[in-house]
C-alpha positions as a Python dict, from the first residue, in 0.01 Angstrom:
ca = {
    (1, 'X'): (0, 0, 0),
    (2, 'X'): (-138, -287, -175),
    (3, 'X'): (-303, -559, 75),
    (4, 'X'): (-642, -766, 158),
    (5, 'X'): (-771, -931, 487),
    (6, 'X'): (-1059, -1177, 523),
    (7, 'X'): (-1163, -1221, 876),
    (8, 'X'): (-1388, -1532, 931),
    (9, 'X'): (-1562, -1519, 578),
    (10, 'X'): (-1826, -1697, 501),
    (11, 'X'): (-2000, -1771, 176),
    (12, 'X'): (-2348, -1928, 156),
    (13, 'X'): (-2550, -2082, -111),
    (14, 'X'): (-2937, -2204, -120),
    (15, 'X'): (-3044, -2459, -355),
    (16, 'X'): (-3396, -2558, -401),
    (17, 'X'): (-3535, -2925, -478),
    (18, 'X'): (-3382, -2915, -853),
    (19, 'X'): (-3026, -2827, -726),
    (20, 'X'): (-3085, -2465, -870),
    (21, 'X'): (-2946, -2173, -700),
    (22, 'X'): (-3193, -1925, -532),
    (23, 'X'): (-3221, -1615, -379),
    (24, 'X'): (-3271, -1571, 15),
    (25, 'X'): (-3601, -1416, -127),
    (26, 'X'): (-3685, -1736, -362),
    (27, 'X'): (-3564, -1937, -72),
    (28, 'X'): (-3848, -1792, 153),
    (29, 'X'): (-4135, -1845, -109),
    (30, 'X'): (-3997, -2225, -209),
    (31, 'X'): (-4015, -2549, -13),
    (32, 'X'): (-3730, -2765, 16),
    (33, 'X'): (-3414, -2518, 5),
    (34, 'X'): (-3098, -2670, 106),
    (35, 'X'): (-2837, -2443, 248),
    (36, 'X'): (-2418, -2540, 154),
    (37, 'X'): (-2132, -2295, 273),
    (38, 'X'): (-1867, -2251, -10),
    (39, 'X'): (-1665, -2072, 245),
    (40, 'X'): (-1620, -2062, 621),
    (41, 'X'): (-1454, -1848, 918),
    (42, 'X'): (-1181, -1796, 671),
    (43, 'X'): (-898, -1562, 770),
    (44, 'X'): (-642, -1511, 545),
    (45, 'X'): (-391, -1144, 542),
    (46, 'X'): (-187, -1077, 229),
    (47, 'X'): (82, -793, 239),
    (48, 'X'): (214, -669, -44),
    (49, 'X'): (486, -872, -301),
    (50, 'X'): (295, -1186, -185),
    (51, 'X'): (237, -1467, -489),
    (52, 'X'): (-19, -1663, -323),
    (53, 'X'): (-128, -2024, -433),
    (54, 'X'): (-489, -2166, -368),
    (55, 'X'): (-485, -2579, -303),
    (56, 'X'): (-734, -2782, -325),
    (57, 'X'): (-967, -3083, -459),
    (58, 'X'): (-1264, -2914, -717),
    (59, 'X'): (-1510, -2812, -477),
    (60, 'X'): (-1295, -2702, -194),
    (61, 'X'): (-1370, -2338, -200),
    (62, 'X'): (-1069, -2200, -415),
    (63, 'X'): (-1306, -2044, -687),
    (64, 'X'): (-1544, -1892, -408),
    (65, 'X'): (-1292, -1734, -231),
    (66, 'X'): (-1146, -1539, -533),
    (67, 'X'): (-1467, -1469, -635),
    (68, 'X'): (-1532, -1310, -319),
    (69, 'X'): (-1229, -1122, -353),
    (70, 'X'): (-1318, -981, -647),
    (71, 'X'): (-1612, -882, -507),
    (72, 'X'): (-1823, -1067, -714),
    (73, 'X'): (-1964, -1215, -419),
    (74, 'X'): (-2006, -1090, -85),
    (75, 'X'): (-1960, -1268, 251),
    (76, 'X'): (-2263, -1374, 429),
    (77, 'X'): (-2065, -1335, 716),
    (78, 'X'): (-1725, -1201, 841),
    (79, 'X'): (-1557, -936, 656),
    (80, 'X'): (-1332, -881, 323),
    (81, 'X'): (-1106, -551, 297),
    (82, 'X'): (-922, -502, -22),
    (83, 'X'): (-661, -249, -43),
    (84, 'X'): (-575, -205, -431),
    (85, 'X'): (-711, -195, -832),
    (86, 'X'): (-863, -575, -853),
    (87, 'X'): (-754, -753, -1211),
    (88, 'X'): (-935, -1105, -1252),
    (89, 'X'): (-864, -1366, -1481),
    (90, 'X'): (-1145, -1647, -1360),
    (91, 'X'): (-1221, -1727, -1660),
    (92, 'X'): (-1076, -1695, -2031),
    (93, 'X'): (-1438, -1541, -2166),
    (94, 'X'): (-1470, -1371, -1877),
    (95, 'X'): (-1686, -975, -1954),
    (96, 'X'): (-1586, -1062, -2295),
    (97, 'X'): (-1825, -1010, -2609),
    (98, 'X'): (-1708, -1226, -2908),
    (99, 'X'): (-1890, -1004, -3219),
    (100, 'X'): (-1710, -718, -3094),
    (101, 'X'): (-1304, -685, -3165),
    (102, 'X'): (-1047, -659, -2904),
    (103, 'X'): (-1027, -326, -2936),
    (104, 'X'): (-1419, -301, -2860),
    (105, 'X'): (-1361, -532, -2568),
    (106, 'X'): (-1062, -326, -2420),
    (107, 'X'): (-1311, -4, -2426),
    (108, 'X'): (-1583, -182, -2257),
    (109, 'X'): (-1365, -401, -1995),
    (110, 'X'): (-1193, -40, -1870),
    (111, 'X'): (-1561, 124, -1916),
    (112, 'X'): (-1726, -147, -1660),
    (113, 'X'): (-1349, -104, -1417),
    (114, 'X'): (-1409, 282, -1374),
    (115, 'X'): (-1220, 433, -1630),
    (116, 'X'): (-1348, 707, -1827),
    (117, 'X'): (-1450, 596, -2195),
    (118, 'X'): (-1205, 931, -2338),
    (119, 'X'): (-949, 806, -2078),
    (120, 'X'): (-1018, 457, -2229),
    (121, 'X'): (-984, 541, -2541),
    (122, 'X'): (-652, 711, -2503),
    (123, 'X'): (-489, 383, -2353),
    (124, 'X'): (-640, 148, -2617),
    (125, 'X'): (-226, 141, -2809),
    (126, 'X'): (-127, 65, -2497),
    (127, 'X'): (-363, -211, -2431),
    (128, 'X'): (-240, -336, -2785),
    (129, 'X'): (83, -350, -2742),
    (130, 'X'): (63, -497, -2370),
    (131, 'X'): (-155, -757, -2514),
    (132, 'X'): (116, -821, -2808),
    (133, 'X'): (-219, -910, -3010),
    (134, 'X'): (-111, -711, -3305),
    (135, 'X'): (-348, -669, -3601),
    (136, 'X'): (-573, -924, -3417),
    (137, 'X'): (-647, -637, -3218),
    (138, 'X'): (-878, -510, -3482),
    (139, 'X'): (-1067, -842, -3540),
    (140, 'X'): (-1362, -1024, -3356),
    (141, 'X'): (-1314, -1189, -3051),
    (142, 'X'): (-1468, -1471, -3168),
    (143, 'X'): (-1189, -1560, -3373),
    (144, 'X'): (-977, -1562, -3102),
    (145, 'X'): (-796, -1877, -2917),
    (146, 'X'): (-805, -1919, -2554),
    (147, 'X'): (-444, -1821, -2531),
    (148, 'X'): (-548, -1448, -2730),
    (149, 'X'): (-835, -1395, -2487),
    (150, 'X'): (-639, -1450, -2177),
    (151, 'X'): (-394, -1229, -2359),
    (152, 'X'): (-626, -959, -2433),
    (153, 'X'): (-791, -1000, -2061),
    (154, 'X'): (-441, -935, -1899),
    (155, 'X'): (-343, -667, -2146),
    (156, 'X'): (-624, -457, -2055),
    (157, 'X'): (-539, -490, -1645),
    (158, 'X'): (-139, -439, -1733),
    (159, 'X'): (-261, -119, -1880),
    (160, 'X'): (-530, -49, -1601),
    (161, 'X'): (-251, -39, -1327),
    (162, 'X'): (-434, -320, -1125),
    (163, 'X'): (-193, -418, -825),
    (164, 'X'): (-412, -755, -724),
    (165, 'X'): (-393, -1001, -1002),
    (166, 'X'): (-614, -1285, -916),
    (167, 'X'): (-628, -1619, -1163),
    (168, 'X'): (-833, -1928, -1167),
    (169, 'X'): (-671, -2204, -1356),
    (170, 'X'): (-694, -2003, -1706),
    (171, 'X'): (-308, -2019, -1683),
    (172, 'X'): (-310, -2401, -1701),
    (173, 'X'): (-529, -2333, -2067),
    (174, 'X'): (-281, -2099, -2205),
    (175, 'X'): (35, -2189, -2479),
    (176, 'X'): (397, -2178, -2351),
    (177, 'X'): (488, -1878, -2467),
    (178, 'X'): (184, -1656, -2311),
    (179, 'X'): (241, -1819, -1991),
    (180, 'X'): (598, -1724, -2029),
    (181, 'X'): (442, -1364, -2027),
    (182, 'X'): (189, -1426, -1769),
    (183, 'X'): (518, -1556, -1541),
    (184, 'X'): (704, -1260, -1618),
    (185, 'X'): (374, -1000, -1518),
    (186, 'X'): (317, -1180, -1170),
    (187, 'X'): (661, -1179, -1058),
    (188, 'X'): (699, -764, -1176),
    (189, 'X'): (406, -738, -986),
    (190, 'X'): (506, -850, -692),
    (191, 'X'): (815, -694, -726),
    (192, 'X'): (575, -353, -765),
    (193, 'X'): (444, -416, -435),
    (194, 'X'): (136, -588, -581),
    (195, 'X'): (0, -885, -458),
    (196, 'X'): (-85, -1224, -706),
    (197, 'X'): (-350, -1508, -603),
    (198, 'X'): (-332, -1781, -805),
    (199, 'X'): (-603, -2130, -779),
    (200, 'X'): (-522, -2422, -997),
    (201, 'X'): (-347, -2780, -1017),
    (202, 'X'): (-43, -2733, -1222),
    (203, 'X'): (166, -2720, -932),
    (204, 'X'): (520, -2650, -1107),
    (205, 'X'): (314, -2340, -1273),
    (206, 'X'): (215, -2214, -889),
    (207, 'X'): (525, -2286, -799),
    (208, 'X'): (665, -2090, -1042),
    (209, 'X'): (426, -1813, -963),
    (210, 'X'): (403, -1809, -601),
    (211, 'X'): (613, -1859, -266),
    (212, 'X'): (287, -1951, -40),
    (213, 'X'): (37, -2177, -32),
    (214, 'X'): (-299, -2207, 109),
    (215, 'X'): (-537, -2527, 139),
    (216, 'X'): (-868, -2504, 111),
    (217, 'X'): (-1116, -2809, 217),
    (218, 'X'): (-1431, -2792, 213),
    (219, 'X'): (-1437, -2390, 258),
    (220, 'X'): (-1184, -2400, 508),
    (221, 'X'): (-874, -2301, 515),
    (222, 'X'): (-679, -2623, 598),
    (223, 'X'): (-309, -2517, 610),
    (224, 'X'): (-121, -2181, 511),
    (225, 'X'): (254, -2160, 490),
    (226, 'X'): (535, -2205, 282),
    (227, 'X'): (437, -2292, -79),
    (228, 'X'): (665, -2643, -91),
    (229, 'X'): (564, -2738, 228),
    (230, 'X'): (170, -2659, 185),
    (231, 'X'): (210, -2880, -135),
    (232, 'X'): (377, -3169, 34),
    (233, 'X'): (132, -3238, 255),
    (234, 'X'): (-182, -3152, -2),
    (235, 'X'): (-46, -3418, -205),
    (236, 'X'): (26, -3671, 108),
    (237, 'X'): (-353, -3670, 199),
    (238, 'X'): (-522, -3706, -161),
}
């Protein structure tokens, strides 16, 4: 059964003098390392069919936390448990290569999720069709829009089986008709049992996406509830 849980996670990053980003061992050998939480003590449970809708300024902690769900970061304190195959969208270039073709880029995305390269291989048709990228399949990613990346990027999850679709704003850069498509793969997800998390600021696409709504200020969560009712009062305080 498809679910997560973060119990009071917390996500930490050191900066030295230059406002770079260091390691906890850079931090020990530099002088002058300021400390800033992206995320803390949150505590958020997700059960599955749940579209979920991350609110916030930029800044507030919406791109942390997804990163940290897909375990591209991990929490510096608290815990993160993730029941279910993890599809990202954070970013439209996202693990993509652009001199290789989609097809070349559908290998290497399953490849780097866990999947056999034969097994791979075998699903690439699939990916193709899922992807409705037709003979642009077959051509460099380079020459791709924005709109036939994301496509590609979701094409290879809808074939991968993932059951947690996370996204971070890339549906705001898409064309109508992909996030038509997009729309109609979150809400079969859900209806799967999966479970879709969802950070941007085209509210009437969330809305149309999700049924709850978290705020996030300053790495905390500030109110979770009822989608409409999260959004009123976002929007009353800003």
């Amino acid at each position: 059964m498809t679910s997560f849980a973060t119990k009071d996670a917390g996500v930490r990053f050191l900066f030295d003098r230059h406002r770079r980003v260091v390691t906890p061992m850079g931090a020990r050998l530099r002088r002058g390392v300021a400390e800033t939480w992206g995320l803390r003590g949150v505590s958020i449970e997700a059960q599955p069919g749940e579209g979920i809708a991350l609110l916030g300024s930029s800044g507030s902690g919406k791109t942390t936390l997804l990163r940290l769900l897909a375990g591209i970061y991990l929490p510096d304190e608290g815990t993160v448990e993730v029941d279910g195959q993890i599809a990202s969208l954070l970013s439209i270039d996202a693990g993509l290569l652009p001199p290789l073709t989609g097809r070349e880029n559908a290998t290497l995305l399953m490849t780097l999720g866990g999947v056999r390269r034969s097994v791979a291989i075998g699903e690439l048709d699939d990916v193709r069709q899922n992807s409705s990228l037709d003979v642009q399949f077959e051509r460099p990613v380079s020459s791709y829009s924005q709109g036939m990346r994301a496509r590609l990027s979701l094409g290879v999850s809808e074939t991968f089986g993932a059951s947690v679709l996370l996204l971070d704003e890339v549906h705001e850069a898409l064309d109508h008709t992909f996030r038509a498509v997009l729309e109609e793969h979150s809400h079969a997800l859900c209806e799967r049992g999966g479970i879709v998390v969802a950070a941007g600021h085209d509210h009437p696409m969330l809305a149309r996406l999700c049924t709850r709504g978290i705020w996030l200020e300053d790495g905390r969560v500030r109110l979770d509830g009822a989608f409409d009712e999260v959004r009123e009062t976002y929007l009353a305080t800003v």
